[in-house]
Backbone as CSV, one residue per row, in Angstrom:
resi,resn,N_x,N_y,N_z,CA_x,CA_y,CA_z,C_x,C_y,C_z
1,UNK,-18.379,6.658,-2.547,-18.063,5.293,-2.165,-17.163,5.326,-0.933
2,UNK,-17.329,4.352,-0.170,-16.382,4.510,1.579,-15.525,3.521,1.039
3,UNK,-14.474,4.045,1.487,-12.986,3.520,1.594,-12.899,2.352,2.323
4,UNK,-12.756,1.329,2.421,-12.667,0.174,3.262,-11.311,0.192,4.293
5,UNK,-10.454,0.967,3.953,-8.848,1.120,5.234,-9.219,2.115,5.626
6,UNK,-8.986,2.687,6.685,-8.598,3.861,7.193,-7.057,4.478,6.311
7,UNK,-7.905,5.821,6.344,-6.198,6.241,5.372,-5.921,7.630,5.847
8,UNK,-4.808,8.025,5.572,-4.207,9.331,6.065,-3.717,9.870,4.085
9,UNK,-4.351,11.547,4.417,-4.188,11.845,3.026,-3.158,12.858,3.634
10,UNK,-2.023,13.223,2.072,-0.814,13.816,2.484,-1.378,14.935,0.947
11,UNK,-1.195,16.033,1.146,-2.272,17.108,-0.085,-0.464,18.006,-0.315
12,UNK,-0.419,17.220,-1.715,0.787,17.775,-2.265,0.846,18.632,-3.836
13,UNK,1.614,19.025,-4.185,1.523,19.681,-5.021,2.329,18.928,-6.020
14,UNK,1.124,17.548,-6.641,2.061,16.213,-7.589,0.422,16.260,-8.296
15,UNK,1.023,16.079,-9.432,-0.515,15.820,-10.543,-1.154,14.630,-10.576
16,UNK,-1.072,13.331,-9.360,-1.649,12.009,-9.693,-2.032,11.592,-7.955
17,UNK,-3.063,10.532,-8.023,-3.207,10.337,-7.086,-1.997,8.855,-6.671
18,UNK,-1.370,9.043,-5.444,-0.187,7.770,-4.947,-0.540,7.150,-3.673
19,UNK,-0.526,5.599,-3.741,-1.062,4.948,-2.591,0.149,4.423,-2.140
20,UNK,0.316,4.443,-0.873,1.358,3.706,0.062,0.953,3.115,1.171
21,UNK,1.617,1.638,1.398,1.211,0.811,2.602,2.616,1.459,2.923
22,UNK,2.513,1.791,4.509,3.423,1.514,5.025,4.193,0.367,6.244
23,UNK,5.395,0.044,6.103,5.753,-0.688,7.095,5.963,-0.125,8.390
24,UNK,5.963,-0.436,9.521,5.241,-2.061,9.534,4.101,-2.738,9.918
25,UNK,3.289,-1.449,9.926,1.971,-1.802,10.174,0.996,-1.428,9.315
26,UNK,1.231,-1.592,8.390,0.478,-1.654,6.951,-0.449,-0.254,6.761
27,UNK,0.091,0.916,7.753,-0.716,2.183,7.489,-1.055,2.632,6.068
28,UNK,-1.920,3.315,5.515,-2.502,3.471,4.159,-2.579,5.235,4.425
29,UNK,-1.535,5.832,3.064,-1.019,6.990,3.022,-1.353,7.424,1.488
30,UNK,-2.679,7.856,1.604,-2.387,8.643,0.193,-2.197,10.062,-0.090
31,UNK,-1.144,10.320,-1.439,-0.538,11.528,-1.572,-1.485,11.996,-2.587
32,UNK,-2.143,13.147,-2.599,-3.026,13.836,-3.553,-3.108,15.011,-4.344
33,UNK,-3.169,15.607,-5.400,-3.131,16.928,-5.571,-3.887,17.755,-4.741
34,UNK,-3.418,19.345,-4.594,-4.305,19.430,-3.491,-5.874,20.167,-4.027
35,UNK,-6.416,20.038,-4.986,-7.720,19.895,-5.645,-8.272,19.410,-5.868
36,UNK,-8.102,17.781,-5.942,-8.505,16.736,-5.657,-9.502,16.288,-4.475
37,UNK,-10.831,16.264,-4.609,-12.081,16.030,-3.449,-11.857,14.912,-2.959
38,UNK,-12.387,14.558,-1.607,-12.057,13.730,-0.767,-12.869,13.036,-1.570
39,UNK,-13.972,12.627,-2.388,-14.509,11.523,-2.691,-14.046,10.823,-3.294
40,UNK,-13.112,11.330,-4.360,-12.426,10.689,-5.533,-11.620,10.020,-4.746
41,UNK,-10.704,10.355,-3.934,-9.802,10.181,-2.980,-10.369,8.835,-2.345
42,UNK,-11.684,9.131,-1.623,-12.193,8.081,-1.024,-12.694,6.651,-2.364
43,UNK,-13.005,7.006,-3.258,-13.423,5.792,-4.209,-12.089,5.262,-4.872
44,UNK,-11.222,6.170,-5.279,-9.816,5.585,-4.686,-8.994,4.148,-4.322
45,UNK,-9.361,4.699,-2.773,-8.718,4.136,-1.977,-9.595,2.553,-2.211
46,UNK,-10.719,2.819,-1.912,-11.804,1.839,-2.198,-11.675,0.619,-3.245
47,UNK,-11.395,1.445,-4.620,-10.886,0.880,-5.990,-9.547,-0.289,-6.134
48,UNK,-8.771,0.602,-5.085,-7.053,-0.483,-4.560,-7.741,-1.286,-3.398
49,UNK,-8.792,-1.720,-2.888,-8.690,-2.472,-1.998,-7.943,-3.824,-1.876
50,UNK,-8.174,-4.380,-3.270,-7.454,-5.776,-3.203,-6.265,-5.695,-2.958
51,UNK,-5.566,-4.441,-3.002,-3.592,-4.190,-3.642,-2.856,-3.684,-2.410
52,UNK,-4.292,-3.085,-1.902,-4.172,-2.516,-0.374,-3.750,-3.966,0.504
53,UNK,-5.064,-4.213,0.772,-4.826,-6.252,1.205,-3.765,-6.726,0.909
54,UNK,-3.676,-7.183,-0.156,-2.437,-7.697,-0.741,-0.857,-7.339,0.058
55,UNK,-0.903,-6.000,-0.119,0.266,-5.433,0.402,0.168,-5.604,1.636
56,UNK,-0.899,-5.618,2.598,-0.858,-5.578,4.368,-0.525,-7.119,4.811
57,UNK,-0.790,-7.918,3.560,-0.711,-9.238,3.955,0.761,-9.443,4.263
58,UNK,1.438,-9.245,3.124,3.183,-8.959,2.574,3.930,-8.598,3.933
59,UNK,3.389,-7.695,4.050,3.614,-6.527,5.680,3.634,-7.837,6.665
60,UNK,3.062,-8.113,6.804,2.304,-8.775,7.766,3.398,-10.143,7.833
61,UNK,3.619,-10.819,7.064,4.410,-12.290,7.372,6.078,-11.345,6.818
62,UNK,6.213,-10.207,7.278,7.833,-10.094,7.480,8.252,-9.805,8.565
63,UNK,9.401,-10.208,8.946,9.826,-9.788,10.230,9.481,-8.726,10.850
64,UNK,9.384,-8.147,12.291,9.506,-6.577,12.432,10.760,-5.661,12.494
65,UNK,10.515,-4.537,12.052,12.219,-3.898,12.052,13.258,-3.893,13.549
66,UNK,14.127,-4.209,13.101,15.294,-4.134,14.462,15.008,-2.958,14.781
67,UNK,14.945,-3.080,16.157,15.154,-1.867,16.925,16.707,-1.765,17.890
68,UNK,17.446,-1.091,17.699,18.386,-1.059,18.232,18.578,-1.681,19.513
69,UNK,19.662,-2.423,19.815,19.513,-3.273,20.899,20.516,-4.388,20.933
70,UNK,20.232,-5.762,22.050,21.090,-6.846,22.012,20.885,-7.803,20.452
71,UNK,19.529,-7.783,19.950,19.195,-8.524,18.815,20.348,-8.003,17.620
72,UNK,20.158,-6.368,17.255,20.857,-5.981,16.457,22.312,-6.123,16.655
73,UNK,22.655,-6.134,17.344,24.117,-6.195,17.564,24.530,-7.338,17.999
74,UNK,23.542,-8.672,17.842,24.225,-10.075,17.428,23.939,-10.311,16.226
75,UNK,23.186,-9.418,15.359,22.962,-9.777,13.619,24.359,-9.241,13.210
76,UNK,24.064,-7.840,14.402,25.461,-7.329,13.231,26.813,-8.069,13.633
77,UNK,26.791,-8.741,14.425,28.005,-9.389,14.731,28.169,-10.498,14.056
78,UNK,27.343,-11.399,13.969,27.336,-12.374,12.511,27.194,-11.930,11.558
79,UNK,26.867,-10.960,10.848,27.125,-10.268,9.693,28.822,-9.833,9.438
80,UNK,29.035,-9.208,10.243,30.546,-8.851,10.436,31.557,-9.753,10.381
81,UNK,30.725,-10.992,10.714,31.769,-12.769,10.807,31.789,-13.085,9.906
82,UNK,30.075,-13.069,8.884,30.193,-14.102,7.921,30.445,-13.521,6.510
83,UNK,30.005,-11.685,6.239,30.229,-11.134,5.207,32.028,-11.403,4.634
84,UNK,32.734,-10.490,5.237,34.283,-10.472,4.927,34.743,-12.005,3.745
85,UNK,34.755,-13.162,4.338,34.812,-14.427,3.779,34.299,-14.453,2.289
86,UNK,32.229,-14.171,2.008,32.478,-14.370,1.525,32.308,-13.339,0.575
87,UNK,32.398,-12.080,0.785,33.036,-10.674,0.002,34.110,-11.016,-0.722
88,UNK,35.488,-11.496,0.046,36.425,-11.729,-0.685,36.469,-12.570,-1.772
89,UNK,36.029,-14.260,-1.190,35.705,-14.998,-2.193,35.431,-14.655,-3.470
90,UNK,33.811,-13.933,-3.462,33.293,-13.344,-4.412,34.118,-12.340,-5.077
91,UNK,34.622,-11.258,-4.909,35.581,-10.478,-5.061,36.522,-10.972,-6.215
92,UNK,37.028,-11.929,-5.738,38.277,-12.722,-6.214,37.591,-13.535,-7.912
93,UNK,36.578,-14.155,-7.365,36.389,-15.033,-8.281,35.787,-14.185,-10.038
94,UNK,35.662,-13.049,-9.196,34.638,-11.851,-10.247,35.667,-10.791,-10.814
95,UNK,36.794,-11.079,-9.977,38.051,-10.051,-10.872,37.829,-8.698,-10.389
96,UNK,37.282,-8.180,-9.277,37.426,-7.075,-8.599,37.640,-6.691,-7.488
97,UNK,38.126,-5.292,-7.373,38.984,-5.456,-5.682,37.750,-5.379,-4.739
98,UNK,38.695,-5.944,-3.716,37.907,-6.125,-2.713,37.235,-4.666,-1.592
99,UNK,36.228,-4.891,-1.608,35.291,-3.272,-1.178,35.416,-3.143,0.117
100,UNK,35.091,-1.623,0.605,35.392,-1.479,1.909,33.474,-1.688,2.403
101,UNK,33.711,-2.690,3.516,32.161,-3.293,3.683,31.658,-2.314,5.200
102,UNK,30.506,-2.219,4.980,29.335,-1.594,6.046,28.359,-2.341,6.169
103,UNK,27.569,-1.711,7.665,26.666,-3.331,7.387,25.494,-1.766,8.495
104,UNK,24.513,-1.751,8.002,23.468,-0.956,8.679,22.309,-1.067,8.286
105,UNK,20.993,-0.734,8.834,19.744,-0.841,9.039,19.086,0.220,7.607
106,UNK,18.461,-0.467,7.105,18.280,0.305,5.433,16.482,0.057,5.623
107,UNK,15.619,0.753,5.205,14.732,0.656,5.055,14.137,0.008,3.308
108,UNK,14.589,0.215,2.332,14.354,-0.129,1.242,15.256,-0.508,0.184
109,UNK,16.197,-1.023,0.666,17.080,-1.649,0.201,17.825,-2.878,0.592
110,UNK,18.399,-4.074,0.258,19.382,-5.010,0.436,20.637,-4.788,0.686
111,UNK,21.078,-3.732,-0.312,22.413,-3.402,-0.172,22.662,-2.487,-1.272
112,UNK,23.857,-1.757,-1.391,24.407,-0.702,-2.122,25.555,-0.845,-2.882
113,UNK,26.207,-0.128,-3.593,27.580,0.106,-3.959,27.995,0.938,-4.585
114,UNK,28.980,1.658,-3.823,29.451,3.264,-4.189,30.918,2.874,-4.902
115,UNK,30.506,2.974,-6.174,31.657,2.431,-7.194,32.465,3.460,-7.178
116,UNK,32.743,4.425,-6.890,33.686,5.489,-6.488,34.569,5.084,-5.377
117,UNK,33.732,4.708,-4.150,35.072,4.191,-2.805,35.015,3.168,-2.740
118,UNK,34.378,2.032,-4.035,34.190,0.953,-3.700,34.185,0.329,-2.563
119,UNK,33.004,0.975,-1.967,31.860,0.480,-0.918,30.623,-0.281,-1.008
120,UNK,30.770,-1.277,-0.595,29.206,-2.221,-0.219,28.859,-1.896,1.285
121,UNK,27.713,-1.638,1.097,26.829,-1.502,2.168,25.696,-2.419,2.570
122,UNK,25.578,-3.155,3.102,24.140,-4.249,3.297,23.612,-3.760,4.330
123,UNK,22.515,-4.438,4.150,20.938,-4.404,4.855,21.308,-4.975,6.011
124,UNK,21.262,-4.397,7.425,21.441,-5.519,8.555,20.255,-6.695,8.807
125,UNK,19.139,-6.427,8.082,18.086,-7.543,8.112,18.598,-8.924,7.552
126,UNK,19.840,-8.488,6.324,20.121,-10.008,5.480,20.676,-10.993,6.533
127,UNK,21.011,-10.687,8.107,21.598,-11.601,8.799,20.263,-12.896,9.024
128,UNK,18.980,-12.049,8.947,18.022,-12.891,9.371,17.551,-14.016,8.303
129,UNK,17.951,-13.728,7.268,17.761,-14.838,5.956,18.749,-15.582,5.489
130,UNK,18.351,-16.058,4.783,18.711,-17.527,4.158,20.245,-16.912,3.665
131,UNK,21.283,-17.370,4.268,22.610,-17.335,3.518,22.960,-17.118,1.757
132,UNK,21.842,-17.779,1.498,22.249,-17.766,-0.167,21.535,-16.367,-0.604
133,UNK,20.771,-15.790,0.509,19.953,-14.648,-0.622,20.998,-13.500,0.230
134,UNK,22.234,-13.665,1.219,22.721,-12.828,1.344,24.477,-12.748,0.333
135,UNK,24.438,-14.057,-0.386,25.477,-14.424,-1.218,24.828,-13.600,-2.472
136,UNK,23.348,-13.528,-2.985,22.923,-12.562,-3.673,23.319,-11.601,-3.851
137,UNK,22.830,-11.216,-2.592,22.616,-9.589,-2.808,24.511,-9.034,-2.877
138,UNK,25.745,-9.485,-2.223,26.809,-9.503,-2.165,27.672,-9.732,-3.619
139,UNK,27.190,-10.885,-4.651,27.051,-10.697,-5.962,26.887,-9.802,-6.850
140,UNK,25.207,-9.233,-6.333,24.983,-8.658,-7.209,25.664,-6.605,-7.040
141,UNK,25.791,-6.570,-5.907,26.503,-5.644,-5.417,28.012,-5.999,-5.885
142,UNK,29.084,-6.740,-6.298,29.917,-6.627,-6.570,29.881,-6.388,-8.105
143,UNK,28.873,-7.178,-9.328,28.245,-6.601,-10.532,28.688,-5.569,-10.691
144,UNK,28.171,-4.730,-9.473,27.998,-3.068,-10.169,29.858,-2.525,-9.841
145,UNK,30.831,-3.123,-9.260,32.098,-2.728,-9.881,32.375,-2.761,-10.958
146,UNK,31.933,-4.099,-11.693,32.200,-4.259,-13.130,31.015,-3.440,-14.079
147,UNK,29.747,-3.401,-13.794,28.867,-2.618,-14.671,28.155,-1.553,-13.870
148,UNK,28.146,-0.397,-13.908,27.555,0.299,-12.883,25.512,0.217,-13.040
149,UNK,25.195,-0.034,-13.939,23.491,0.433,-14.069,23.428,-1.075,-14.530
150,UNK,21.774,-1.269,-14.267,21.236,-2.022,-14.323,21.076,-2.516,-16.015
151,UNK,21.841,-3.040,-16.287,21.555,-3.193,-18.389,21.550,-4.469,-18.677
152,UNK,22.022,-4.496,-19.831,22.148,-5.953,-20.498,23.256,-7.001,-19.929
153,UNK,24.356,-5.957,-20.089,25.709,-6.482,-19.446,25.910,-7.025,-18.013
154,UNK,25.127,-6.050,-16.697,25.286,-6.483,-15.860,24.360,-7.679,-15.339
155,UNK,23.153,-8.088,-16.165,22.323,-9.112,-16.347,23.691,-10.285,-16.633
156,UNK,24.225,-10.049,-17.620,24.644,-11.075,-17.999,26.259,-11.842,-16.989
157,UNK,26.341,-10.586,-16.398,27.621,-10.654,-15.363,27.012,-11.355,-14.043
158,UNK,25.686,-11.294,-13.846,25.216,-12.022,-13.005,24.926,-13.583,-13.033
159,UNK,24.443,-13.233,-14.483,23.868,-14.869,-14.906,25.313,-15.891,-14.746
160,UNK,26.388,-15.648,-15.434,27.531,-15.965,-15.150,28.065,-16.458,-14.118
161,UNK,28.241,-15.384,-13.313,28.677,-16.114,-11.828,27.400,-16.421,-11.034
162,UNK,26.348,-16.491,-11.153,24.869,-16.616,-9.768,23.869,-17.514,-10.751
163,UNK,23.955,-18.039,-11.586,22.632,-18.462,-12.814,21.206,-18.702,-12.332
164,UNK,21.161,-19.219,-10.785,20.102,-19.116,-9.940,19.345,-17.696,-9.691
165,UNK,20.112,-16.477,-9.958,19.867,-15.284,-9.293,18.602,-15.052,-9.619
166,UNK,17.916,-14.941,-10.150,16.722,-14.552,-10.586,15.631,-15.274,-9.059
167,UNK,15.786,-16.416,-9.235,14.953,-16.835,-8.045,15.450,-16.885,-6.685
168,UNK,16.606,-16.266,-6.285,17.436,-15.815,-5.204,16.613,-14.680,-4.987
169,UNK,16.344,-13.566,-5.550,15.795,-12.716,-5.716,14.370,-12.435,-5.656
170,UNK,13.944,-12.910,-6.476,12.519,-13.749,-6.235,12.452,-13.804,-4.439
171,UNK,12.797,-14.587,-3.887,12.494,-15.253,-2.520,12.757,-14.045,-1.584
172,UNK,13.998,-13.372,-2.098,14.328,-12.250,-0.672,13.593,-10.692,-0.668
173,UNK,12.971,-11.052,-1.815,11.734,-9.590,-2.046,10.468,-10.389,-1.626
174,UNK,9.910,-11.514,-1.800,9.001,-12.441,-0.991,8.072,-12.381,-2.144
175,UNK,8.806,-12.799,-3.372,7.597,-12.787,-4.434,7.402,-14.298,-5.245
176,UNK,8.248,-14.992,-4.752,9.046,-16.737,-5.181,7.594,-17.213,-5.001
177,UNK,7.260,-18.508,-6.173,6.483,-19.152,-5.759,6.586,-20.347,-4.691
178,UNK,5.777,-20.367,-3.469,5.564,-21.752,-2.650,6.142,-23.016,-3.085
């Protein structure tokens, strides 16, 4: 069966076949055992067509990545203005100290937190969205002072202070309904 994308195969030594769109031009990367025949490979790829699509579409209505430059370094300069404010705020209102903040170019992530130097780190893309999904991600990154892993507790430390979060979230991964 012919593959409908063009794809680039990566012949690894992993027991399953793995499909990846990549950003930002929706390249199609599959990782294969390396015994695995190109046909299977090719019917495959064929088989994910819809998920393939799907995903290039996704690709497709997001921004393109900053490239270093005057753009980035007026995000990061409103980032740098508007985070601090409301870090602290948040901080304050959640009963934990206030973190030492970074702000850089992340490929698969929103943001971080190194509960050891109590460090937040954000996504320099969140300058380009909606204020409230960068009050999110700043939330939910302060969470993990009070709960470090993703559980019951820190669900509920969210719901608490953010009760919206769920569809905050929703919207800044681009999965919210219309």
């Amino acid at each position: 069966m012919e593959a409908p994308f063009e794809y680039t195969i990566n012949r690894k030594r992993i027991k399953n076949l793995r499909l990846t769109v990549k950003a930002p031009h929706g390249e199609v990367v599959v990782s294969a055992p390396r015994h695995v025949p190109v046909s299977t490979i090719s019917a495959f790829v064929a088989d994910k067509a819809a998920w393939i699509a799907k995903h290039r579409e996704r690709l497709a209505g997001q921004p393109q990545p900053l490239a270093a430059g005057p753009e980035a370094e007026a995000l990061r300069s409103t980032l740098k203005t508007n985070v601090p404010p409301l870090m602290e705020y948040w901080a304050q209102v959640m009963g934990v100290p206030m973190p030492t903040i970074a702000i850089r170019r992340m490929k698969t992530r929103w943001g971080t937190c190194n509960t050891t130097t109590k460090r937040v780190t954000l996504n320099l893309e969140l300058a380009r969205r909606d204020p409230s999904l960068l009050e999110y991600v700043i939330v939910h990154e302060l969470a993990h002072l009070i709960e470090r892993g993703h559980n019951a507790r820190f669900y509920s430390v969210m719901d608490e202070h953010l009760p919206d979060w769920k569809h905050r979230r929703r919207v800044l991964n681009g999965t919210a309904a219309s």
